[in-house]
MITI-581846 format. One record per residue (C-alpha): residue in three letters; x, y, z; residue number from 0. Coordinates in nm, 3 decimals, padded with zeros to 5 digits, always signed. Layout:
N
tike u v w volo
ALA X Y Z NUM;
...
***
This chain:
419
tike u v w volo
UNK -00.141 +00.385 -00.565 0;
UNK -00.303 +00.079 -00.385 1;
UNK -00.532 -00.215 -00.607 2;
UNK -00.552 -00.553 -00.508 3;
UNK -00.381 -00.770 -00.740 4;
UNK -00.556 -01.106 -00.754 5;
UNK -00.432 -01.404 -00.606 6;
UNK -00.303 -01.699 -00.827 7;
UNK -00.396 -02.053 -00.734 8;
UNK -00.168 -02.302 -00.618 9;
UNK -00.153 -02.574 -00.885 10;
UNK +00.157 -02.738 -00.850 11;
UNK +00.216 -03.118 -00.666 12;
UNK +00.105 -03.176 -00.301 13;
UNK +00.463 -03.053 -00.083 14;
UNK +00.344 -03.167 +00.220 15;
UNK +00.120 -03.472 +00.202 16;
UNK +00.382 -03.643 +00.403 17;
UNK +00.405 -03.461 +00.734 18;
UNK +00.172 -03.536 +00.994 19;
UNK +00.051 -03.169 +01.162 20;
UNK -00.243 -03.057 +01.100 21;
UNK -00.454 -02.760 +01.261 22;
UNK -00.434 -02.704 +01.610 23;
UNK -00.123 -02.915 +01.619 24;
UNK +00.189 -02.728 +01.805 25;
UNK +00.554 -02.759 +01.750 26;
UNK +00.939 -02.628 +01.795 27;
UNK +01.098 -02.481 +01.544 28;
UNK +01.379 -02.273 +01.475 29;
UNK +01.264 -01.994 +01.206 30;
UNK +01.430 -01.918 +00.880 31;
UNK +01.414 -01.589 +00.675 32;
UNK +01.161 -01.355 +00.580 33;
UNK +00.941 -01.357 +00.284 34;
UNK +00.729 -01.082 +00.128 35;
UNK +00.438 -01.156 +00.285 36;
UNK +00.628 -01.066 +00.611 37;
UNK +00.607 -01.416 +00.704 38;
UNK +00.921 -01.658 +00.815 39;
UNK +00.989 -01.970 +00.619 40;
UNK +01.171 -02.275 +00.664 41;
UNK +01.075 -02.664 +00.615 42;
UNK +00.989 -02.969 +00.824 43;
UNK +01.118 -03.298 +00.634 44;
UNK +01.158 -03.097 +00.289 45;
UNK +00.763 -02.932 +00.355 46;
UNK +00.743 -02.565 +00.287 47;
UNK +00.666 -02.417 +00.626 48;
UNK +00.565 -02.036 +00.668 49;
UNK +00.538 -01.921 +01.008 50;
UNK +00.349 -01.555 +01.098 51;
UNK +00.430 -01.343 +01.407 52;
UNK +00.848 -01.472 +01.422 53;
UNK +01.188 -01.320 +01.332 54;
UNK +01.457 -01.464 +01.178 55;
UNK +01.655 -01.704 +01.430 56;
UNK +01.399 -01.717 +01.676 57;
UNK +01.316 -02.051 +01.839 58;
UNK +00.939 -02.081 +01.889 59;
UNK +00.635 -02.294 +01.967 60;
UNK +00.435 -02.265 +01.633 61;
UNK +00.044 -02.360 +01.616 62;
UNK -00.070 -02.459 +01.300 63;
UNK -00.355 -02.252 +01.122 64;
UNK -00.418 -02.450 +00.785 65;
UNK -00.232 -02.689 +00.558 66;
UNK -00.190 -02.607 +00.193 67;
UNK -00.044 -02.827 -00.115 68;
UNK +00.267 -02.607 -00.128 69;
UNK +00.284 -02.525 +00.230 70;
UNK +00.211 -02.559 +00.624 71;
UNK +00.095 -02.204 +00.733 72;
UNK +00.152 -02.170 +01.115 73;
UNK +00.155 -01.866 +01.398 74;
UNK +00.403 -01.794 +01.693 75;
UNK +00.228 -01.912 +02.024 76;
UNK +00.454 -01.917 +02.222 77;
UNK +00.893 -01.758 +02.213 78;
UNK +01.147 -01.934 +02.382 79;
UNK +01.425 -01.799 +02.249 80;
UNK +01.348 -01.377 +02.110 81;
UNK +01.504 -01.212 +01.855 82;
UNK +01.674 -00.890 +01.940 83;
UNK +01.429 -00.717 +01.740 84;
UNK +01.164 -00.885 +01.859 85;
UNK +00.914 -00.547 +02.127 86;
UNK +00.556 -00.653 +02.300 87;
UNK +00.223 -00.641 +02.098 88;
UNK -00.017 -00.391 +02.162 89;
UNK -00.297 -00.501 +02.011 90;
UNK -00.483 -00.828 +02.133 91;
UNK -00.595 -00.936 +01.764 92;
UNK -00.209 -00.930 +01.652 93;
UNK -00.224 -01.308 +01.469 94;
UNK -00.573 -01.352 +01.480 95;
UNK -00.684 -01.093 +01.237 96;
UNK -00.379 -01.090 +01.038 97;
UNK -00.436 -00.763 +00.928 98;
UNK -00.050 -00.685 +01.054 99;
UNK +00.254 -00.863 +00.996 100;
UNK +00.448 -00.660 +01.181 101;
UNK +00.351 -00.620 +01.551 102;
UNK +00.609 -00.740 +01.735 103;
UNK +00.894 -00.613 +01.502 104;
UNK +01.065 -00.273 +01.654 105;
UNK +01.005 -00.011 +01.437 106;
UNK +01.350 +00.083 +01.308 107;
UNK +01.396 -00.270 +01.268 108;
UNK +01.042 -00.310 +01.050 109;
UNK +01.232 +00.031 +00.848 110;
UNK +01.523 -00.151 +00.754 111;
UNK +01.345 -00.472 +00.676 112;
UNK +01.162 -00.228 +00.398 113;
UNK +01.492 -00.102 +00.309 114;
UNK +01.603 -00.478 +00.221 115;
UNK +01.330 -00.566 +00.061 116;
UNK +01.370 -00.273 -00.186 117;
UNK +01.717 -00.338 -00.198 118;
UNK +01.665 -00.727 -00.280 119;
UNK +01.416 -00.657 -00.588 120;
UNK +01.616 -00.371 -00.765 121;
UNK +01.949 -00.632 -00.751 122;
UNK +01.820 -00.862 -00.922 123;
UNK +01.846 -00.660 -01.258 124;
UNK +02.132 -00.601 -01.420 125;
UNK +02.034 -00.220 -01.530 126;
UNK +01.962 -00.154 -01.162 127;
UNK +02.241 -00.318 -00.939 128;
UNK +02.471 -00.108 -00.780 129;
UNK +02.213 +00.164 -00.678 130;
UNK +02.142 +00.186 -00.283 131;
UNK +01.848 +00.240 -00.152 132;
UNK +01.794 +00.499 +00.059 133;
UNK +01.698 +00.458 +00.437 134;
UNK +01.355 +00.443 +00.474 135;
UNK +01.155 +00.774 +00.546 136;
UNK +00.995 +00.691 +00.903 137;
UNK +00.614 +00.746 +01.015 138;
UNK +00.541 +00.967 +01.285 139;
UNK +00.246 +00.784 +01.333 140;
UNK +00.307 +00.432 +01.395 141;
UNK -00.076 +00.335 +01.521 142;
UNK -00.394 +00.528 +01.441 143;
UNK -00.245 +00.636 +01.106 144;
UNK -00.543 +00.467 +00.886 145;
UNK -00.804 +00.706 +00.747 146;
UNK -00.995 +00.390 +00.603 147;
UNK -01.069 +00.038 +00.658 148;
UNK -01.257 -00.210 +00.542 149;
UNK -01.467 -00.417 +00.750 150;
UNK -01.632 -00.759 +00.734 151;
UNK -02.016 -00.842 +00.886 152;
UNK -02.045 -01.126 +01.050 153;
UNK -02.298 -01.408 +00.955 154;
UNK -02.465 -01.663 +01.149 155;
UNK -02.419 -01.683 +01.495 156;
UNK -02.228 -01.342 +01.454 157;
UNK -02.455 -01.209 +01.233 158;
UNK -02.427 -00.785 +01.314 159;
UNK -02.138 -00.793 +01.420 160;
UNK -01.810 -00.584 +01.289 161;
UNK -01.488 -00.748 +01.242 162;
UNK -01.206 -00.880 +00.972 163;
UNK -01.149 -01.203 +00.814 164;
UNK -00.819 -01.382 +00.858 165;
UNK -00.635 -01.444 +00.554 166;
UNK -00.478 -01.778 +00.621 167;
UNK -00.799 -01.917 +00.798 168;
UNK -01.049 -01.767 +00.674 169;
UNK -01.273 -01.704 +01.005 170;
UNK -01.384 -01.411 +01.118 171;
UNK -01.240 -01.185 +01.399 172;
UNK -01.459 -00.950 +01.611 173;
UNK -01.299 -00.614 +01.683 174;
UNK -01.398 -00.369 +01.954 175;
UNK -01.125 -00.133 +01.804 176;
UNK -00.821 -00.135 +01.517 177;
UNK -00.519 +00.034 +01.653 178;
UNK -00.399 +00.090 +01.317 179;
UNK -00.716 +00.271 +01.250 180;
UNK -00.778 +00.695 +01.312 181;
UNK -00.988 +00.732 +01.616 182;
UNK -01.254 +00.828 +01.416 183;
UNK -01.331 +00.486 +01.268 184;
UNK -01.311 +00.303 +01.620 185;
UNK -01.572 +00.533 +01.741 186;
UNK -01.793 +00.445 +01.458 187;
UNK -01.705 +00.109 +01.485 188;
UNK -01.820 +00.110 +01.864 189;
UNK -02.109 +00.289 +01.718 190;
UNK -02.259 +00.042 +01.522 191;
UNK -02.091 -00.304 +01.657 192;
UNK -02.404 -00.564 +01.693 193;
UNK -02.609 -00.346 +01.517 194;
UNK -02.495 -00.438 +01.141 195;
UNK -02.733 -00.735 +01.058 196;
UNK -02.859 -00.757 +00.696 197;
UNK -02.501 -00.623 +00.589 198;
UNK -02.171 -00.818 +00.464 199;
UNK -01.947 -00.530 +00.486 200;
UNK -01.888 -00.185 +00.584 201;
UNK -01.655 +00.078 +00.460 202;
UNK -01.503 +00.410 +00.725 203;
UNK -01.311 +00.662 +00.545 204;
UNK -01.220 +00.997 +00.781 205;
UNK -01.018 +01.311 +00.706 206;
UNK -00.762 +01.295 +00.915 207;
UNK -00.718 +01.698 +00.918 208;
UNK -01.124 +01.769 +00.891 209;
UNK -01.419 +01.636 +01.038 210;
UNK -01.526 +01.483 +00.745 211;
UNK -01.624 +01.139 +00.721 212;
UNK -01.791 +00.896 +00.468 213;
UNK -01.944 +00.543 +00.574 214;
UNK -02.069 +00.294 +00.339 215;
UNK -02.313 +00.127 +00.228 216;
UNK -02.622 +00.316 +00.327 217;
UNK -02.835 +00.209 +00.626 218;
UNK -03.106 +00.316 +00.843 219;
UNK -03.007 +00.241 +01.229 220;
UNK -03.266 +00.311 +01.429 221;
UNK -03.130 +00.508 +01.728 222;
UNK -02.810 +00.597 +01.601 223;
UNK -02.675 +00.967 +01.508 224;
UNK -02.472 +00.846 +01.196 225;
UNK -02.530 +00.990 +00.854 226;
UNK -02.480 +00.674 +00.593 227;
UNK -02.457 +00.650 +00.244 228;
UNK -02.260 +00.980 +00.148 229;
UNK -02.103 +00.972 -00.159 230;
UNK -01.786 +01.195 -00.089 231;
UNK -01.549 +01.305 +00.250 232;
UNK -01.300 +01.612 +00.234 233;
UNK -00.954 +01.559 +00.343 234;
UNK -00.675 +01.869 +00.389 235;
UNK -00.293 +01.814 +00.280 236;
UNK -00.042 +02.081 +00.296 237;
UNK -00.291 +02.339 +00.332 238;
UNK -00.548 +02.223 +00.078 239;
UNK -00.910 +02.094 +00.073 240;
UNK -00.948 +01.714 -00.119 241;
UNK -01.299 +01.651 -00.173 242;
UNK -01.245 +01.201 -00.231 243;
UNK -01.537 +01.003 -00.371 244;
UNK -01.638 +00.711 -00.212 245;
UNK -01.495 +00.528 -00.493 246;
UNK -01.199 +00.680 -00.545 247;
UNK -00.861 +00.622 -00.424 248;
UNK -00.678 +00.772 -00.142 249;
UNK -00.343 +00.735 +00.070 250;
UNK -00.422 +00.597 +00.394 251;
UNK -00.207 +00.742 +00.601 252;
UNK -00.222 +01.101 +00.546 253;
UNK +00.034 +01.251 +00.730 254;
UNK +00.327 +01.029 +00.504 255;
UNK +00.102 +01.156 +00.177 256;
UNK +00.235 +01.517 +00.299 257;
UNK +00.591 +01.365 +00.331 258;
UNK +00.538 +01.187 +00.044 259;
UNK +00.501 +01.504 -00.117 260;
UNK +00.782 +01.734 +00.019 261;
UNK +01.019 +01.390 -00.083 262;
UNK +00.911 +01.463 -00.489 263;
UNK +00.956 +01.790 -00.500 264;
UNK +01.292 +01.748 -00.330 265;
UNK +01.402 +01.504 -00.625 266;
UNK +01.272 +01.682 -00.902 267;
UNK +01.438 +01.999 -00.830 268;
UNK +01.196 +02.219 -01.009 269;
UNK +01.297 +02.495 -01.137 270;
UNK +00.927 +02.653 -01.212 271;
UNK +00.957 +02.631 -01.628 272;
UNK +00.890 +02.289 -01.623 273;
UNK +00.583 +02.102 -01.804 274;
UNK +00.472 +01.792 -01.598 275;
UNK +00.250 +01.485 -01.670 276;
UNK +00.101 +01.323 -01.372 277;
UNK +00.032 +00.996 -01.498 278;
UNK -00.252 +00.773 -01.262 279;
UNK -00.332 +01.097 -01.122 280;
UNK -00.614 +00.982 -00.861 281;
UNK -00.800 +01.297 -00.721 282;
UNK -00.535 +01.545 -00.839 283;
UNK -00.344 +01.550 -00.497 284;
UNK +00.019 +01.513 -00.643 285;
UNK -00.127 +01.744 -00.970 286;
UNK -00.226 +02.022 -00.721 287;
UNK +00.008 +02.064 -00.446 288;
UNK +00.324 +02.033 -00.724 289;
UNK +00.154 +02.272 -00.938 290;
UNK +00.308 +02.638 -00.782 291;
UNK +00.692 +02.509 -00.886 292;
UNK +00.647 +02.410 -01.251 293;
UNK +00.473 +02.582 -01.514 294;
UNK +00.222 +02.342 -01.651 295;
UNK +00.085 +02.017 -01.536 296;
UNK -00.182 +01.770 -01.681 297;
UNK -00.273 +01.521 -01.442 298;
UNK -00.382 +01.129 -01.636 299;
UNK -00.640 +00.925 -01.507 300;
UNK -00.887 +00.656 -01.594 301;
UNK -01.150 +00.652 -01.305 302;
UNK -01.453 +00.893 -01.346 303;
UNK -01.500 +00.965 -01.006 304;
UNK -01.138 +01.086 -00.961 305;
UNK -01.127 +01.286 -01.250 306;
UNK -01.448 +01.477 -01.160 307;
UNK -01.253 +01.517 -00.763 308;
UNK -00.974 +01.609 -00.901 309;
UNK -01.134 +01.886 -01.120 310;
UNK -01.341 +02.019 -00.806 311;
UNK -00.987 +02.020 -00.644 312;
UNK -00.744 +02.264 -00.783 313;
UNK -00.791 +02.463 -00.480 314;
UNK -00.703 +02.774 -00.706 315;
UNK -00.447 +02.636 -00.931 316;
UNK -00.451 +02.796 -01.269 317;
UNK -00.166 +02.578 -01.473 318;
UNK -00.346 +02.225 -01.407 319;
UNK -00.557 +02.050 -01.617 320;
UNK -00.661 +01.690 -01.634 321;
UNK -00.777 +01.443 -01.843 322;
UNK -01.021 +01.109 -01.812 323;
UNK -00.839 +00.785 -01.999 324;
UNK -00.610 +00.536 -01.929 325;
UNK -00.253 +00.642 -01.906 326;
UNK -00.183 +00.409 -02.189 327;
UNK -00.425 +00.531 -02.418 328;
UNK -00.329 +00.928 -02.371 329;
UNK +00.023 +00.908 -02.370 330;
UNK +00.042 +00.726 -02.685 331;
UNK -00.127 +00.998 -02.856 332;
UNK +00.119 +01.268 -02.665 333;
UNK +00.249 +01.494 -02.918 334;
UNK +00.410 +01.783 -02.704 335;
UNK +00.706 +01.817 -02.525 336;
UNK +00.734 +01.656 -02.158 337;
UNK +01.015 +01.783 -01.896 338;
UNK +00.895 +01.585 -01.622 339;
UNK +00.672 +01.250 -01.613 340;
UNK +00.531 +01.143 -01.255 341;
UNK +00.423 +00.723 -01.238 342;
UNK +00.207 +00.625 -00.965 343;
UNK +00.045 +00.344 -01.126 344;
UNK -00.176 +00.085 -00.927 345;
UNK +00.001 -00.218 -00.779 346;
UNK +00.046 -00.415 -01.090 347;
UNK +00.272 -00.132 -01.195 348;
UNK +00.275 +00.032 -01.546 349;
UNK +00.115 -00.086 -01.879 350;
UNK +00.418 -00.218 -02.119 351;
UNK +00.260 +00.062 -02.380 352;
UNK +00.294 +00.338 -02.098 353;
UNK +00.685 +00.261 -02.057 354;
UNK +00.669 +00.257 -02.448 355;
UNK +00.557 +00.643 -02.484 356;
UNK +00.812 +00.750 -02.158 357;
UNK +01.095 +00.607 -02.465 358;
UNK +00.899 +00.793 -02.718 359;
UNK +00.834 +01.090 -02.528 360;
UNK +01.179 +01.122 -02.360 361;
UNK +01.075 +01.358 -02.030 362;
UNK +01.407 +01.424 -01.875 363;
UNK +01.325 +01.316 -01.574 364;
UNK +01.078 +01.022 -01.457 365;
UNK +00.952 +00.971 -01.105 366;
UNK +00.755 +00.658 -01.027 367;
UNK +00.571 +00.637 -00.685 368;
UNK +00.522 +00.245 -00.662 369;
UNK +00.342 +00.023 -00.347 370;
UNK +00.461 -00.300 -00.513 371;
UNK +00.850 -00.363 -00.501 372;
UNK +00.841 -00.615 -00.742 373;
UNK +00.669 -00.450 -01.014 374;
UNK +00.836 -00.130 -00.986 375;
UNK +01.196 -00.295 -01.028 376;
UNK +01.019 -00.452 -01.359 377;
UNK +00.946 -00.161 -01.467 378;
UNK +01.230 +00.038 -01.374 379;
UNK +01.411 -00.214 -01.549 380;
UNK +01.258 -00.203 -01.883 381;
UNK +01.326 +00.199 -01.914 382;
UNK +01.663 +00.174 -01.841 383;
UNK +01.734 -00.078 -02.076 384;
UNK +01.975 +00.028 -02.367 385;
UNK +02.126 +00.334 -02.130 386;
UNK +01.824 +00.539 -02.200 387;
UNK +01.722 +00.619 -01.845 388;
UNK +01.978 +00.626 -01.475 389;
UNK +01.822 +00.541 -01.189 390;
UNK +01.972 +00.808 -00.941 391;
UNK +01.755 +00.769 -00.633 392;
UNK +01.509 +00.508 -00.479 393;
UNK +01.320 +00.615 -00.152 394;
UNK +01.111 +00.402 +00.011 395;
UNK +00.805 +00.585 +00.232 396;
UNK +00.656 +00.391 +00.577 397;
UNK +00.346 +00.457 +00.457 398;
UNK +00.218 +00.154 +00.656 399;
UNK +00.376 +00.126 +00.948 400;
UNK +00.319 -00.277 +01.150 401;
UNK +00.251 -00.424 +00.832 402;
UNK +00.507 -00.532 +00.532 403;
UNK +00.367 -00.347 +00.277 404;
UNK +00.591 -00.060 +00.153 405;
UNK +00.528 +00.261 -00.094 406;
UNK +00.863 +00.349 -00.269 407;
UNK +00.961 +00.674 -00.447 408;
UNK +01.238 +00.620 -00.736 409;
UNK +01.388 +00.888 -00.973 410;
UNK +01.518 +00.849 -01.320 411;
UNK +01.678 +01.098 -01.543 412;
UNK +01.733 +01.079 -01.917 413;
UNK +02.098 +01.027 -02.054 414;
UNK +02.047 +01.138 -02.403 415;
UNK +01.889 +01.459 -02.547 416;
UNK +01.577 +01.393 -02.711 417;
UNK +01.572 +01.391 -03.127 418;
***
């Protein structure tokens, strides 16, 4: 499950004071590894420098984009020595929206580099070292996957117009179309680009399997054929019908939802008498479509809007029910047995009293769907401190293909009976 996680402020000394480059400036430089942020990094005089749009190895001409206390950020403009990995762009915003990190990465290479990133957070715990993780389960879209995106309104001199805002620079980037995004939201975008003044952003969310479609906030454009302002949009996995509030969360990328899916079930290896908890349940999607190959589930979760999808979504399931609260709060007051206990908690990853009740409640098995490496690796850690819980598989998903960001499916099972 995706939630921004807010950004800390840099308040350590001034790492760069000393170097003289500042924006605009161009330079050589031979790039170092890659961070998180799917950036390269390596140093000028002892000055943090992070470097978008490179590979490891590569020798470039970098352009700075903004100097920070603990760093110099800086794009690729120009490669004079490539990286084997290194395949042409195909969008003509690649660095200038930032919206992907990924671009000119080929895409088995961009798998593996998701594969190593999982890798690198699980080893550094003691409880989890020694597990591999598995190769990385491949999109079979790699553009035009996006149901939804999130657009910025220009102001000023681009006042109406549709676009992002660059994360390092802050300015803001006029698109005529998102190749990341369904064609559904370019044509909506061509539909209403210029015509968007009064508004600071705008929000497209299509089913990818239905002709559904939700677009937000609500306007009157005079001479357009666009309904505004709805309040839900229907989406199909697997067969069944997701009605999805406009304030309710969603995969993006709908056909790796389905594989995400088919990859659970795999692990669990239901055998149909099975009573399951899905914890941070969303609209029910995981709930529903699990539902025919155990014999009970309650699907957890604290957003209204979901709950009241989710309950409009059983799509004739008789053994699912769900309840409104935080995950926290209701499995702390869990008195009944649990076989199976599904985690797909929002980026910050689980609540410490949530990993409490899985020790309390014992399920004997655990399966955490996680978008955050870091935090699920925390977590992982904590319940398999003491022996309690093995971590048998971990199974990261391209659910966002060009960009860094990875969802990862992990398994536990319990090593001792339960009291």
């Amino acid at each position: 499950m995706g939630k921004r996680k807010r950004r800390q402020r840099y308040s350590g000394p001034d790492l760069t004071e000393h170097v003289d480059l500042n924006p605009g400036d161009k330079f050589e430089i031979t790039l170092g590894e890659m961070n998180d942020a799917g950036d390269t990094v390596t140093d000028i005089d002892d000055a943090p420098v992070v470097v978008s749009g490179g590979l490891p190895g590569e020798v470039v001409i970098a352009e700075v984009q903004k100097r920070f206390p603990e760093r110099i950020a800086a794009k690729v403009a120009q490669v004079l020595e490539p990286a084997a990995e290194r395949v042409e762009v195909e969008c003509k915003y690649f660095l200038t929206c930032s919206g992907c990190q990924w671009q000119h990465v080929s895409y088995g290479h961009q798998l593996q580099l998701k594969r190593e990133r999982v890798q690198r957070e699980i080893d550094g715990y003691e409880n989890l070292s020694g597990v591999a993780v598995d190769l990385t389960v491949e999109s079979e879209k790699r553009l035009r996957y996006r149901n939804h995106g999130r657009f910025t309104i220009g102001k000023y001199e681009n006042a109406g117009q549709v676009g992002y805002k660059n994360m390092v620079t802050r300015q803001f980037v006029r698109i005529e179309e998102c190749l990341l995004m369904d064609e559904k939201v370019n044509e909506t975008i061509a539909l209403v680009q210029d015509k968007m003044g009064g508004q600071t952003q705008m929000s497209i969310r299509v089913g990818a399997n239905t002709d559904s479609m939700l677009v937000q906030p609500r306007m009157n454009i005079s001479g357009l054929n666009l309904v505004t302002g709805e309040q839900h949009y229907e989406e199909e996995v697997r067969g069944s019908r997701f009605r999805v509030a406009a304030s309710s969360f969603f995969q993006v990328n709908t056909g790796q939802l389905s594989k995400a899916v088919d990859e659970v079930r795999e692990l669990l290896e239901l055998d149909g008498s099975e009573v399951m908890i899905d914890a941070y349940c969303g609209v029910g999607v995981f709930a529903v479509l699990i539902s025919p190959y155990v014999k009970r589930v309650v699907g957890i979760e604290e957003s209204a809007s979901a709950i009241e999808d989710a309950g409009l979504n059983l799509n004739g399931a008789t053994n699912v029910e769900f309840i409104e609260g935080k995950t926290e709060h209701v499995l702390a007051d869990w008195d009944q047995d649990v076989d199976v206990l599904l985690l797909d908690p929002p980026r910050v990853g689980c609540h410490p009293d949530v990993l409490d009740s899985v020790k309390k409640l014992k399920p004997k098995k655990v399966l955490m769907v996680s978008c955050e490496p870091a935090a699920m690796a925390r977590d992982l850690d904590l319940l398999c401190e003491g022996g309690m819980y093995k971590l048998e598989t971990l199974r990261p998903v391209d659910m966002f293909p060009q960009t860094r960001h990875v969802e990862t499916i992990s398994m536990l099972t319990l090593q001792e009976s339960r009291d």
